[in-house]
Structure formats: structure tokens, C-alpha cells
RODO-2510 file (C-alpha; in nm, 4 decimals, decimal comma):
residues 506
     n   res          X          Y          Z
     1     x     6,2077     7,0783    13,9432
     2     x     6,4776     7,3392    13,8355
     3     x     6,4156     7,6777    13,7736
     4     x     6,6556     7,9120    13,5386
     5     x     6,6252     8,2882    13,5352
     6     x     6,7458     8,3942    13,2025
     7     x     6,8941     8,7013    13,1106
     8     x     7,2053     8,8735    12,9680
     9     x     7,4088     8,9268    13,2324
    10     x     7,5113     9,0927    13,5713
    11     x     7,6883     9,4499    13,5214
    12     x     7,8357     9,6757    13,7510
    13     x     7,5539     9,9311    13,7307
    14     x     7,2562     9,6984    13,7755
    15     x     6,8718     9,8763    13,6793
    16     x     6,5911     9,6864    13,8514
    17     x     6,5546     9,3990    13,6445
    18     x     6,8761     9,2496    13,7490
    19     x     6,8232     9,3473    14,1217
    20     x     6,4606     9,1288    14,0820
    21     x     6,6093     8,8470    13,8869
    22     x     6,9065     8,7875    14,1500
    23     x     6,6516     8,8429    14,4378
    24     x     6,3992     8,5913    14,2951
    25     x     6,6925     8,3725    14,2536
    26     x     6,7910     8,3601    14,6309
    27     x     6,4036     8,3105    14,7558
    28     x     6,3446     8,0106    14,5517
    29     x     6,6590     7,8320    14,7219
    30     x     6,6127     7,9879    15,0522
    31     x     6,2516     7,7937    14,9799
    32     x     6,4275     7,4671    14,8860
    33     x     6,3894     7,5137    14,5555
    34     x     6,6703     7,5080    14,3351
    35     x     6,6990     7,8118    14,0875
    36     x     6,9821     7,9635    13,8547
    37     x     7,1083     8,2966    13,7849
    38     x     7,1805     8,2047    13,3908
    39     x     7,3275     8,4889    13,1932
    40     x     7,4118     8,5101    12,8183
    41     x     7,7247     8,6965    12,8141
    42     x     8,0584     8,6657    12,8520
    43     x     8,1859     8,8983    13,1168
    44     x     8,5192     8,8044    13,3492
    45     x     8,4019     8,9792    13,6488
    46     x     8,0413     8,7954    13,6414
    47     x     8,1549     8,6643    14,0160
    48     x     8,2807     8,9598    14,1427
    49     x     7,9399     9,1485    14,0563
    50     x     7,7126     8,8897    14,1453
    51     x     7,8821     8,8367    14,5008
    52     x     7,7690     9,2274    14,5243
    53     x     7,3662     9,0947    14,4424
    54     x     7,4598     8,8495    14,7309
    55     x     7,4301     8,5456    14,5221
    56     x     7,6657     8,2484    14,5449
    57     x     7,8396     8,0450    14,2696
    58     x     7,5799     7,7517    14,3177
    59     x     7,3391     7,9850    14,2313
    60     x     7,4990     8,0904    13,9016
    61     x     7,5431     7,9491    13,5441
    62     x     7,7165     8,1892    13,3226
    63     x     7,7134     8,0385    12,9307
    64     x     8,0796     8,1103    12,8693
    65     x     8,1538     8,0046    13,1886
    66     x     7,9327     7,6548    13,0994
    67     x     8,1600     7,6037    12,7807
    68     x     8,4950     7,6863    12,9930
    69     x     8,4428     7,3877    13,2306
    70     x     8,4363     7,6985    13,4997
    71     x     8,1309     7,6461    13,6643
    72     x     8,2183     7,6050    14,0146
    73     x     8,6033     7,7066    14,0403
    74     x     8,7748     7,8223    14,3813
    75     x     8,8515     8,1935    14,3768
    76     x     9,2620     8,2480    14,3902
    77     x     9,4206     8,5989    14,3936
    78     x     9,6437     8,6452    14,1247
    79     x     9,8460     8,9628    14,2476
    80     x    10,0310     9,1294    13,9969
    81     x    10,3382     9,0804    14,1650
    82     x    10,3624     8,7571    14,1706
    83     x    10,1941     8,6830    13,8455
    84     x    10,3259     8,3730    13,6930
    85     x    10,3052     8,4992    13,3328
    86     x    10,5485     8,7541    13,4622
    87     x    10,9442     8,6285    13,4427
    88     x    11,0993     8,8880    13,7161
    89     x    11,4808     8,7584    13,5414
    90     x    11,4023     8,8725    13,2155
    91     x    11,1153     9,1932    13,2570
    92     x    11,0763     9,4884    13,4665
    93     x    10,7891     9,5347    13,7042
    94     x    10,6526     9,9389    13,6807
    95     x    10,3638    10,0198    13,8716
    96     x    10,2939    10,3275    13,7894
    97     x     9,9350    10,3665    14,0270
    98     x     9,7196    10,2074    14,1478
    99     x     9,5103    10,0805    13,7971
   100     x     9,8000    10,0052    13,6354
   101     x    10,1417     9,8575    13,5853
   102     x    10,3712     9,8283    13,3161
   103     x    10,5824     9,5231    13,1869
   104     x    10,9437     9,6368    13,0354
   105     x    11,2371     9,4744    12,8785
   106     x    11,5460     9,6748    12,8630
   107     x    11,2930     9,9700    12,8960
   108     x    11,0621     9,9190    12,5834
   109     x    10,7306     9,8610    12,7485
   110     x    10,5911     9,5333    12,5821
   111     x    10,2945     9,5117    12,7847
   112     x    10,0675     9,6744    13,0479
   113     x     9,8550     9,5147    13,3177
   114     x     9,5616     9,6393    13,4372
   115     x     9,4599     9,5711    13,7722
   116     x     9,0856     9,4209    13,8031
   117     x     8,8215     9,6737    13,9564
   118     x     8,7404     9,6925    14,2959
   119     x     9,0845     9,5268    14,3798
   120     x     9,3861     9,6147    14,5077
   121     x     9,6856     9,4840    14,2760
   122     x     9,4543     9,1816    14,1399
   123     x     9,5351     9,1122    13,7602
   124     x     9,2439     9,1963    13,5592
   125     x     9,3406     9,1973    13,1993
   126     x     9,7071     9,2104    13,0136
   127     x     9,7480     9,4541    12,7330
   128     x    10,0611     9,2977    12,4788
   129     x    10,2084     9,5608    12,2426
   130     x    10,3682     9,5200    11,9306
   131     x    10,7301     9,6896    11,8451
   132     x    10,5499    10,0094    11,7129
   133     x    10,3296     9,9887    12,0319
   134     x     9,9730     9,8986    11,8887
   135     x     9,8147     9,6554    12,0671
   136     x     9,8020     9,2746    11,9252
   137     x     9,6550     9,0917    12,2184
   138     x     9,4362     9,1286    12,5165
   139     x     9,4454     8,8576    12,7976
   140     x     9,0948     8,9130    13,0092
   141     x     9,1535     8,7301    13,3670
   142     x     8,8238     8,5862    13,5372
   143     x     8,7975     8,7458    13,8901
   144     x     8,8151     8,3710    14,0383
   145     x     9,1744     8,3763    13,9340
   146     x     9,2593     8,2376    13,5987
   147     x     9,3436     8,3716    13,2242
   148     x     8,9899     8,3446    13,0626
   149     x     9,0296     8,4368    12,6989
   150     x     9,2514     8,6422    12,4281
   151     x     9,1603     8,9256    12,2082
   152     x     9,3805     8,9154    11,9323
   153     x     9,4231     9,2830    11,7326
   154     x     9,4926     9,3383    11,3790
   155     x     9,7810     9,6289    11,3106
   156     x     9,4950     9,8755    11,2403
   157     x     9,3208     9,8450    11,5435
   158     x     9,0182     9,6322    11,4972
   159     x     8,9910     9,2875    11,6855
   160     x     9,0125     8,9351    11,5655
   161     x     8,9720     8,6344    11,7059
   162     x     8,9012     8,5909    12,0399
   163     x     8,9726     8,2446    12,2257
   164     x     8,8414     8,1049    12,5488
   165     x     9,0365     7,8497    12,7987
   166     x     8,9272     7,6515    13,0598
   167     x     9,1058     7,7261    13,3894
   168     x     9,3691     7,5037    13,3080
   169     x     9,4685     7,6715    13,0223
   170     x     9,2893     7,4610    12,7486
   171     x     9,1448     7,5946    12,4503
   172     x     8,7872     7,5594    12,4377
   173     x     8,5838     7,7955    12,2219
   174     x     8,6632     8,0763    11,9588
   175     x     8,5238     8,3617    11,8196
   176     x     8,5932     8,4302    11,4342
   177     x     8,5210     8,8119    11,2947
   178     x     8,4556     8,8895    10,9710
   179     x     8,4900     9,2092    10,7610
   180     x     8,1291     9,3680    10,6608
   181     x     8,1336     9,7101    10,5437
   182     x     8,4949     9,8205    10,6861
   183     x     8,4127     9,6729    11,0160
   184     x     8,4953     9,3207    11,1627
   185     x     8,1968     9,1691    11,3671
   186     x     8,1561     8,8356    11,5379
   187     x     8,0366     8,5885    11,2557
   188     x     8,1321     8,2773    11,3860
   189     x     8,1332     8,0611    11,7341
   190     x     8,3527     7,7559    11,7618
   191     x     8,3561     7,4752    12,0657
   192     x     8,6306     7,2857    12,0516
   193     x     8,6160     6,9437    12,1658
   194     x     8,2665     7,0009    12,3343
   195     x     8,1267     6,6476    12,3821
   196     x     8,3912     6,4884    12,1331
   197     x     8,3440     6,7048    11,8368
   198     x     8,4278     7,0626    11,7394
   199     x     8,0640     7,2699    11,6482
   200     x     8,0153     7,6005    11,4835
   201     x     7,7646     7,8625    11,5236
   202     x     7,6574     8,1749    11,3865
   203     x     7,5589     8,3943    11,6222
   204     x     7,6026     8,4014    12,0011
   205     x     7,2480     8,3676    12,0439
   206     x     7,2802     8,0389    11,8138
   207     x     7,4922     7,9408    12,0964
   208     x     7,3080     8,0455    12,3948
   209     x     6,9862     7,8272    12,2468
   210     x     7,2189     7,5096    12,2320
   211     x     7,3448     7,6081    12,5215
   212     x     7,0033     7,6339    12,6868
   213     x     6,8663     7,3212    12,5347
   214     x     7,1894     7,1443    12,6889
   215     x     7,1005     7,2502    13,0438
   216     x     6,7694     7,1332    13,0034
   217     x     6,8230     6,7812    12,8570
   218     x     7,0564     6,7287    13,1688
   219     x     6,8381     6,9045    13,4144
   220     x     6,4516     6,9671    13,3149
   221     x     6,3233     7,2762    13,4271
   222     x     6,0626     7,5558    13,3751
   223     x     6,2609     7,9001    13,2222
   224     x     6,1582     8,2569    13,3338
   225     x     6,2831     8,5222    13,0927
   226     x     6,3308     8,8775    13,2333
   227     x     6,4910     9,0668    12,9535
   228     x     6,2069     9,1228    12,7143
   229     x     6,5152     9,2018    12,4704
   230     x     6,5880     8,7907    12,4294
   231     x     6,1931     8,7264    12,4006
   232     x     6,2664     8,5600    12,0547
   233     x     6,5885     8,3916    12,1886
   234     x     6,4035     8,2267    12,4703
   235     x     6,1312     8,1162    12,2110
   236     x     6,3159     7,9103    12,0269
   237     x     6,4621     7,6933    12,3297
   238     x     6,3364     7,3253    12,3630
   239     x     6,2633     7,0887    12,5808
   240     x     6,1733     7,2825    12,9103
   241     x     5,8584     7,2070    13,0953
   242     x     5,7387     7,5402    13,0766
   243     x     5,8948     7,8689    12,9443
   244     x     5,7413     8,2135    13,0914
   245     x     5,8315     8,6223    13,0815
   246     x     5,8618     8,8533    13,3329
   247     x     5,7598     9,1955    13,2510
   248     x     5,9493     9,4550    13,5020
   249     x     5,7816     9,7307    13,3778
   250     x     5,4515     9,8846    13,1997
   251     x     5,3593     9,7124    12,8591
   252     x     5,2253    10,0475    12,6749
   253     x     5,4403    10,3461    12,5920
   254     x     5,1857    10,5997    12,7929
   255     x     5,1255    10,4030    13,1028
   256     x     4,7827    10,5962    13,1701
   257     x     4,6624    10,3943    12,9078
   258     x     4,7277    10,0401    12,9211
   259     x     4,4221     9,8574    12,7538
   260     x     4,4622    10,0555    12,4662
   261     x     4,7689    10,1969    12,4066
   262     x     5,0593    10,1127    12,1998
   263     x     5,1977     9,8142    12,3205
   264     x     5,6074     9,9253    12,3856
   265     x     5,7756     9,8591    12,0502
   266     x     6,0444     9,6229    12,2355
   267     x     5,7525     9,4159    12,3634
   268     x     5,5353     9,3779    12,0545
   269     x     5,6718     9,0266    11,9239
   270     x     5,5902     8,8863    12,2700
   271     x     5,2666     8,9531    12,1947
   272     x     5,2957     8,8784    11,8364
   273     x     5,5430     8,6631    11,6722
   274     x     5,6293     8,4902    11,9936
   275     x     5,3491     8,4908    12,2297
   276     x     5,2601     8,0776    12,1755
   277     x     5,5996     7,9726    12,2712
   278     x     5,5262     8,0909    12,5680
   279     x     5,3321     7,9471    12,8506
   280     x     5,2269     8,2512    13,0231
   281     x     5,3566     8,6194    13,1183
   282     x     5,4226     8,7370    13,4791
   283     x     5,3757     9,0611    13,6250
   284     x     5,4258     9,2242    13,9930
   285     x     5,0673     9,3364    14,0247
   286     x     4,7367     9,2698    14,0134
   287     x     4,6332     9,5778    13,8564
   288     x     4,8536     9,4816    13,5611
   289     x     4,7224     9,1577    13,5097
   290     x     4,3604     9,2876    13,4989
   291     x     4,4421     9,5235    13,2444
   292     x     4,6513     9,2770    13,0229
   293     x     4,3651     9,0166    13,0737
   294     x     4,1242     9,2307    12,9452
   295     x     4,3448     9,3257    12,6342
   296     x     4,5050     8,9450    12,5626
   297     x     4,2101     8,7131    12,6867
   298     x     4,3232     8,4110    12,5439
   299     x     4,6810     8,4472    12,6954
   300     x     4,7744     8,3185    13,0579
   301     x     4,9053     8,6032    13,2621
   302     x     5,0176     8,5246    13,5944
   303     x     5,0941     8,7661    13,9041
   304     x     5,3879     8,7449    14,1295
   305     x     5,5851     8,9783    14,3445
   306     x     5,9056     9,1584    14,2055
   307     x     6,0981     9,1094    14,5318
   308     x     6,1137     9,0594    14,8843
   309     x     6,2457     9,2029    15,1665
   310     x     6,5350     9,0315    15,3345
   311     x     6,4799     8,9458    15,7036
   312     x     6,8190     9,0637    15,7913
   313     x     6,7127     9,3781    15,6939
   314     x     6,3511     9,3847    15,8431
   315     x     6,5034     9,2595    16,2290
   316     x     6,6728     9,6024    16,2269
   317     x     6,4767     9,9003    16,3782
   318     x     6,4599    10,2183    16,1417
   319     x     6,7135    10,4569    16,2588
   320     x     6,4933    10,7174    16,4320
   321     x     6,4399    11,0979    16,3103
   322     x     6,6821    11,2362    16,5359
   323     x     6,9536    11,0072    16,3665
   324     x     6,9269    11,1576    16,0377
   325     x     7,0036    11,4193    15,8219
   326     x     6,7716    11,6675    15,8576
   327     x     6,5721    11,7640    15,5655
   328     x     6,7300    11,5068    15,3073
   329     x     6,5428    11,3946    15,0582
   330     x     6,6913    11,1005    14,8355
   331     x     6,5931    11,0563    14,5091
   332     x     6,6744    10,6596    14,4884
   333     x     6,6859    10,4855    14,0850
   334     x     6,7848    10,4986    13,7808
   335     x     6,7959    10,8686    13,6194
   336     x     6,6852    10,7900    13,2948
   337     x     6,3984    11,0472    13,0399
   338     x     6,1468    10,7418    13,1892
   339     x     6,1888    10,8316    13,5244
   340     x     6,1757    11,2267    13,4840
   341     x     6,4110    11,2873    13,7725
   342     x     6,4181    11,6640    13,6049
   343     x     6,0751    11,6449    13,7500
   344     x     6,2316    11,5848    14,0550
   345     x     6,4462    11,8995    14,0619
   346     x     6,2261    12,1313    13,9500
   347     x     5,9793    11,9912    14,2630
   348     x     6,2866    12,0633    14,5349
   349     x     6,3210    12,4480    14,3762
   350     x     6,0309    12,4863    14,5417
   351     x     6,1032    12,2892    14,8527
   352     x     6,4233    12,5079    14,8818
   353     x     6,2129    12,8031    14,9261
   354     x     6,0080    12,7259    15,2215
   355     x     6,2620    12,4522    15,3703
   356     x     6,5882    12,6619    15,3428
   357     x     6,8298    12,3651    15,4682
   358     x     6,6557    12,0893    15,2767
   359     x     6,8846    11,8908    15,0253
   360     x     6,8253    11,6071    14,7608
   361     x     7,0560    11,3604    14,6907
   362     x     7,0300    11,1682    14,3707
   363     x     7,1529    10,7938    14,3995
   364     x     7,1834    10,5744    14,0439
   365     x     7,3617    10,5681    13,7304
   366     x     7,2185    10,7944    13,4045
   367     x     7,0730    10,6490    13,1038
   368     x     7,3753    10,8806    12,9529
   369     x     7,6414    11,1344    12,9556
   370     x     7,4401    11,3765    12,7968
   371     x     7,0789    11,3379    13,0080
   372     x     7,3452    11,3653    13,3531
   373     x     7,4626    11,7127    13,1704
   374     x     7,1555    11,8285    13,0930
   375     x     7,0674    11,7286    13,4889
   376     x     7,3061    11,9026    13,6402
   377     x     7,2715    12,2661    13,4004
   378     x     6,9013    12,2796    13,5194
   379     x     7,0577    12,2344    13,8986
   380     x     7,2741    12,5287    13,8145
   381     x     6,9994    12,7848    13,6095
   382     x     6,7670    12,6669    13,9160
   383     x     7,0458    12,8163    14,1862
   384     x     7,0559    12,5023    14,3261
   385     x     7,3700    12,3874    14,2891
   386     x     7,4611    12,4037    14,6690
   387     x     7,1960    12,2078    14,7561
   388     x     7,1652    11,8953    14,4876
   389     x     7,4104    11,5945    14,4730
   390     x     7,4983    11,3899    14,2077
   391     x     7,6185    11,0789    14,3886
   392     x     7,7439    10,7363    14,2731
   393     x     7,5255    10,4249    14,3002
   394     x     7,5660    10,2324    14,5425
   395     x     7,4812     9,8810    14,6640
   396     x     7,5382     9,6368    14,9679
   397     x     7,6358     9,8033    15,2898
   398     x     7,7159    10,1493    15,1044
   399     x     7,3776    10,1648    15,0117
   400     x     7,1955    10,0690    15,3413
   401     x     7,4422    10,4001    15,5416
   402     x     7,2537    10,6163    15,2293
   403     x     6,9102    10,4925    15,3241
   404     x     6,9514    10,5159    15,6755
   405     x     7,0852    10,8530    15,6302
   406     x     6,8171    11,0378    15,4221
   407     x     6,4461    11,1357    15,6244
   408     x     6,2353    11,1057    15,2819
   409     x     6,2462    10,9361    14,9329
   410     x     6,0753    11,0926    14,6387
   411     x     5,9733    10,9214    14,2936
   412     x     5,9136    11,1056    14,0003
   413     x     5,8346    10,8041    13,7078
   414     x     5,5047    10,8287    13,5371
   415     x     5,4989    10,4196    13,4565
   416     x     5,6920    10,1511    13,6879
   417     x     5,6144     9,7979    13,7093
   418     x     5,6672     9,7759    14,1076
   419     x     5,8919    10,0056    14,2144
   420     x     6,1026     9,7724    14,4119
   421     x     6,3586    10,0780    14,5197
   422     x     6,0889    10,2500    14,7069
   423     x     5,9633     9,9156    14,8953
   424     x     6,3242     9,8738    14,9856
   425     x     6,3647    10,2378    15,1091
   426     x     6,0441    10,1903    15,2678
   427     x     6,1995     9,8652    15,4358
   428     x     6,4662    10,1931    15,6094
   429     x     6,1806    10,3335    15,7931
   430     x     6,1608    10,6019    15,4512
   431     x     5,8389    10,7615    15,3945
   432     x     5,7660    10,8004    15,0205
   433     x     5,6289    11,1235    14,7952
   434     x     5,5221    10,9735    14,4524
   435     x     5,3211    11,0027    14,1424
   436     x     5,0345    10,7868    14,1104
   437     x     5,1237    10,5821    13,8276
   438     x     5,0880    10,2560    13,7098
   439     x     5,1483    10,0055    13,8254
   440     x     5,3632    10,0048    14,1685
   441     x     5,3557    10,2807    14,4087
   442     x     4,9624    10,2594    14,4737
   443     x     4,9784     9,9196    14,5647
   444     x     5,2050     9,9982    14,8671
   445     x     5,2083    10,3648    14,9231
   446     x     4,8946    10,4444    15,1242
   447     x     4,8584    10,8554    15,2135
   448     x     4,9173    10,9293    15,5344
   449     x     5,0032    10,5838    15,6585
   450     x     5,3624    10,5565    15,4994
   451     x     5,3397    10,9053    15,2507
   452     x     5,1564    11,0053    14,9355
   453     x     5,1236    10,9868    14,6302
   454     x     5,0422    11,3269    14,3695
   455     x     4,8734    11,2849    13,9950
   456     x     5,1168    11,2150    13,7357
   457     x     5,3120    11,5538    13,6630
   458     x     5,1788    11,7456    13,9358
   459     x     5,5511    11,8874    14,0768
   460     x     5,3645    12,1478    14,3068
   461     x     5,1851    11,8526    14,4680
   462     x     5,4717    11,6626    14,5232
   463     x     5,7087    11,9691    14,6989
   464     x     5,3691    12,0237    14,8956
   465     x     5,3873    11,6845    15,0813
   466     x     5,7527    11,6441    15,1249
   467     x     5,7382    12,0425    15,2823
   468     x     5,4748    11,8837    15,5066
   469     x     5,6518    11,6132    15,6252
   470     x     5,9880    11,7934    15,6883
   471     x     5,7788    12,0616    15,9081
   472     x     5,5992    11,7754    16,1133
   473     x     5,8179    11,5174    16,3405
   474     x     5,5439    11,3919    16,4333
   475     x     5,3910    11,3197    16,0868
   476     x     5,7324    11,1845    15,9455
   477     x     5,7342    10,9722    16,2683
   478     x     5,4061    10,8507    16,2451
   479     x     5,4800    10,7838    15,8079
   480     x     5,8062    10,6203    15,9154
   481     x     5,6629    10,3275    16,1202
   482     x     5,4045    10,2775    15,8428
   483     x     5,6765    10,2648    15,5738
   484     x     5,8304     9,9694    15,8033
   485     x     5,5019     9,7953    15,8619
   486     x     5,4141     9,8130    15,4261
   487     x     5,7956     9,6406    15,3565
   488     x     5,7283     9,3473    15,6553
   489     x     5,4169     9,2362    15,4416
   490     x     5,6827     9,1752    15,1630
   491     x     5,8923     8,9435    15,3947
   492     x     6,0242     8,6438    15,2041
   493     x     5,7024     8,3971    15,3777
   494     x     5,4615     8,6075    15,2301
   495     x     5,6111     8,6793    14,9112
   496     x     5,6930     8,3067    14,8776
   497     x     5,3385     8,2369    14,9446
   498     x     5,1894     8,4419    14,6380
   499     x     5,4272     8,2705    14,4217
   500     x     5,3010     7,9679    14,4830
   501     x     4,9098     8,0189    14,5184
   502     x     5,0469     8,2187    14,1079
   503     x     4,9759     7,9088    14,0026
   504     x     5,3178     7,9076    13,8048
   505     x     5,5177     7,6738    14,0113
   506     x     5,2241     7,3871    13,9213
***
């Protein structure tokens, strides 16, 4: 039996949903059970990010990718120097830095190429101007090595059509805009030659449920959804064996109150509109399965851990206390009005006072430009600013030096479905200062075996407990091994073992 993961796609800046999906992913092969990564949208660099989640190409299927014929295609650098699309006879070669270089004939520049991310001289895209210097096409280059598609540009600006190729160059699908109040949006999807015949489609989510109900009549499988925003997509796909959602987070806007409560508004057709095309709903915990039983009684809600812990990770020893920086405490997530890292702050201002060298370090990307602003002026009105980082996210190898680094990891949401960045901090040898919320943290963090967890908004309790631990060795010792010992019960055996006594996989 296959298994396809379904969501939109793999970005650079990844929240936990992702990070879940792509781990789930590599346990059910490293099982023997063969499960896909299958994303919506179209994105060049899909490979280059998911090789950062540690997934391989056999564990992907990308849509566009699906209707390119590009499935499984050997990764070739394309250096900008030797770009074949380049004639070195007629053109000039400018690079002007590193992200950029510029095409030139008889010194008008005609095109520029930018160089794809996380590379050094790799083509990413090719930017083709006009004689007035406007833009009238875009070439996007997948990461494997090969021009994927063309955004064409109307004089004023606004895109047109954009075409897809296979790898050999062939035309294969189009996008058609059309003008609706000023604006030109996508109206149209065209296959070309897709099984003998050319087909048309309105929407992209038109697409991805033919698309979907083409993988399936090939290859019969059971569907897990984890973005609740393509609930109604999912829905409406046929054929599969049996089609379930995952629910990453808490299901009722205040999480204190999750029998009764308003059910989140993005969640409410799942529920609703939507909830018989499913077969059941997944969560990470027990806890929220009790609580969802008791308010959808008819429905089958299953349980089923968010992630595991890779064994790579759990054969290395903790780095010890002496090895770290002292008094570092690492505020590890997403920094988003959810996850009140302001709460955070305000907590170390009065950490600073009794711990004079302490510093926090936050690690993830901001819901927006504005919330990070509004961050960093309370770090400054606080007279903090010396001692508070704003650091970029980080992942891989980058991101195991930060966790080995800090001595303590503090958590400041008031509603998380698992909180699979704390068990993985944990899996560093990290103690943990929490709230108690619903659902995750109190079904791992135990007080005073691997840290503690404070009532939802109670900032003085949490600086209490981390100025505890920093004072004690001992203690932060003793909370250190038991942070260890908590992420080895979510080795991939054990979490492989709940998933199937779930009764999902049936």
C-alpha cells in the first residue's frame, strides 16, 4: 500500500508542519513502507529545499514536476559561465557579484541572470529585457539543472502566460491570465499532449485533484492531508483507499478550552462541509483525541506521533555543561502573535537582573516584518539590546552547533499541537521552561526530571525556573540527562510502533 502526504509545498523557511510531514515521510520508508512527499506547487528549487529536510527524490512527487516528465531527473550544474543559452561570440559576460550577472551586446544589457540561492554561480532564473528595459520574460531554472518554465511580461508590468517544459525542452503545460478588475490572475491551466490530448482547467487546484486522482488510479493508496488550508481540495479526490487529516496544532482559537470553544475558523469546514469525505482525523496526542472525541462522537479520530527522533542524532552524547555557553537560553520556533515570544522577552528582563551574563537567542523566521519590529523595539525600551539576538533559522548541521551550544530552551505558546522543536532540543541534552498548554509540552516535559512547565501567562514563573537552573549545575545536569532519556522514547521503533497499533495503517 502507498502512502501520499499532501500538502503545498516545501519552502525555504519551513514552520512545523512541513518539518512533520517530511519526517513522517522518511519513517514510513525507513519501515518498508513506501510514502510520498506530494506538494501542490510549483516551485524550481523544491529539490534543493527538500534535500535540506533530508528527503530524497524517490521520496518526492512534486505536481508540476509530475506534468514535466521530471520526476526522477539527475541533478547537473548549470554554471553561469558556461551556460549554453549564453553565445560568448556574440554577448558579454558581466558579473557584477556574487547574485548576479549581466548579459550585454555591444553594451545594452539585454538580460540579467540570477544565480540560484545557496549556490555559487548556479543559474537560477534569466531576466530578458526589452529595448526600453522592462522586462518581457522570465526563464525559472529547476535546481536539478534544466530551464523549467517562462514568465512572459506585458509592457506594463503585469505577467502573462507562463509555460512549462520538460527537461528536454518540450512544451508541456501553460498557464493563461486573465484581466479581472485591472489585475491579470491565473484563469486557465493547459496540458499539452498529456496522455494524447491537450486538457484545460480552471484553477490549479482543478489540476492538483486530476492530478491526485491520476496517482491513485496508477498506484492505490491511503492520502494524509497536513495543510488544513487544502481540506476541501483533498475532499474532492477519488479513488484512494482511505483519505485522512493531520491536525498540527489546537482545533479551538483559545486552547484552554477545547470541548467548547470556537472551533479555528480555518478548520470549521473539516468539521462541517467536509468532515464525511474523510475517513478519520489524526492528532499527536492523546489528550487531543479525548477532547475531540467527546466534542465529534460520531467522527473517527486517530492518535499518532508528530515526529521522531533520528538515531543518528540519539547515538550522540549531549555535549556536557562545561561545553556550553554559559547562561544561554534559546528561544527555538517560529516567532509568530501565536507563540508570544514577546512573552519570552519580557520573562529574560527579569532573568537579566539576577543572572547578569545570561543571554537569549531567538532562532526562526517571523510571521512578519512588522511583528520582528515590534520584537526588537521592546528589546530596546527593555535595555536589553546587548543581551537578545535576533538570529536566522537554521536547519541541518547549522542548527544541531545552535542546539548544542545553548544550556536551556524556553517556550512561550499558549496552544501547540506537540511541540516537536522542544522534543528535538530535548533530543541535545536541553532542559525545557514552558507553559502548560495544550496539547504538547505536558506530555513530555515532566518538572524536575527534564524542566518545567509554568501556567499559561505566568512570565514571573517562567524567569523563576530558568534562574534556578542557571544557578544549579547540578540541577541543569541532572534536567539534561532527563531531557535525553524523554527524546529516546521517541526513537523511530517506538514511534513506528504507535502508528501502527493507531489503527490507521489497517
Amino acid at each position: 500500500m502507498i502512502f501520499y502526504f499532501t500538502s503545498e509545498n516545501i519552502f525555504s523557511f519551513n514552520s512545523g508542519t512541513e518539518f512533520s510531514q517530511a519526517k513522517r515521510t522518511k519513517l514510513f520508508n525507513l519501515e518498508g513502507q513506501t510514502a510520498f512527499y506530494v506538494a501542490r506547487n510549483y516551485n524550481p528549487n523544491f529539490h534543493q529545499v527538500a534535500l535540506q529536510m533530508e528527503l530524497s527524490d524517490d521520496q518526492l512527487i512534486n505536481m508540476y514536476d509530475y506534468f514535466q516528465e521530471a520526476i526522477n531527473v539527475p541533478h547537473k550544474k548549470i554554471n553561469v559561465r558556461f551556460a549554453p543559452f549564453i553565445s560568448k561570440r556574440d554577448y558579454h559576460l558581466d558579473s557584477v557579484n556574487p547574485n548576479y550577472s549581466l548579459i550585454k551586446y555591444h553594451g545594452q544589457t539585454t538580460a540579467k541572470v540570477n544565480i540560484a540561492p545557496l549556490t555559487v554561480g548556479l543559474v537560477g532564473s534569466v531576466e530578458y529585457y526589452d529595448s526600453f528595459g522592462n522586462i518581457a520574460a522570465i526563464d525559472y531554472w529547476d535546481w536539478r539543472g534544466f530551464k523549467s518554465s517562462t514568465q512572459y511580461f506585458h509592457p506594463n508590468g503585469q505577467p502573462g502566460a507562463q509555460r512549462f517544459f520538460s527537461p528536454e525542452g518540450k512544451p508541456v503545460m501553460e498557464i493563461a491570465r486573465m484581466n479581472i478588475s485591472g489585475k491579470l490572475f491565473p484563469t486557465m491551466y493547459k496540458l499539452f499532449d498529456y496522455r494524447g490530448r491537450n486538457w484545460r482547467f480552471d484553477s490549479e487546484n482543478e489540476l492538483f485533484i486530476f492530478f491526485m486522482n491520476e496517482l491513485i488510479a496508477q498506484r492505490p493508496g491511503v492520502v494524509i492531508n497536513d495543510r488544513p488550508s487544502m481540506t476541501d481540495v483533498i475532499a474532492r479526490i477519488g479513488g484512494a483507499i482511505k483519505k485522512f487529516q493531520y491536525l498540527h496544532d489546537v482545533h479551538t482559537a483559545d486552547s484552554g478550552n477545547p470541548v467548547r470553544g470556537e472551533i479555528m475558523t480555518g478548520l470549521k469546514p473539516l468539521f462541517t462541509t467536509y468532515s464525511s469525505a474523510y475517513d478519520g482525523i489524526i492528532v499527536a496526542t492523546n489528550e487531543q483525541r479525548n477532547d475531540l472525541k467527546k466534542r465529534y462522537p460520531k467522527m473517527n479520530i486517530y492518535q499518532a506521533p508528530d515526529t521522531y527522533i533520528d538515531q543518528e542524532q540519539l547515538a550522540k552524547r549531549p555535549k556536557n555543561y562545561s561545553s556550553r555557553v554559559s547562561h544561554k537560553l534559546l528561544y527555538f520556533g517560529r516567532l509568530s502573535e501565536e507563540k508570544h515570544p514577546e512573552q519570552a522577552i519580557r520573562a529574560f528582563g527579569v532573568i537579566k537582573q539576577i543572572v547578569s551574563d545570561a543571554t537569549l537567542e531567538f532562532r526562526g523566521y517571523s510571521s512578519s516584518p512588522d511583528f520582528m519590529a515590534q520584537l526588537k523595539k521592546q528589546v530596546v525600551d527593555a535595555g536589553l539590546k546587548g543581551s537578545v539576538a535576533f538570529c536566522s533559522y537554521a536547519t541541518g548541521v547549522h542548527r544541531d552547533r545552535i542546539l548544542d551550544q545553548a544550556e536551556l530552551v524556553i517556550q512561550t505558546s499558549t496552544g501547540e499541537g506537540f511541540s516537536m522543536s522542544l522534543l528535538e532540543a530535548m533530543s541535545h541534552g536541553l532542559p525545557v521552561v514552558a507553559y502548560d498548554a495544550n496539547y504538547g509540552p505536558r506530555n513530555f516535559v515532566r518538572d524536575a526530571f527534564n524542566g518545567y512547565l509554568v501556567n499559561n501567562g505566568n512570565v514571573v514563573g517562567l524567569a523563576d525556573n530558568v534562574i534556578k537552573i542557571f544557578q544549579d549545575n547540578s540541577l541543569w545536569q541532572k534536567l539534561s540527562v532527563g531531557a535525553y532519556q524523554t527524546a529516546k522514547a521517541f526513537d523511530a521503533k517506538n514511534v513506528w510502533d504507535n502508528w501502527q497499533k493507531s489503527g490507521i495503517l489497517n
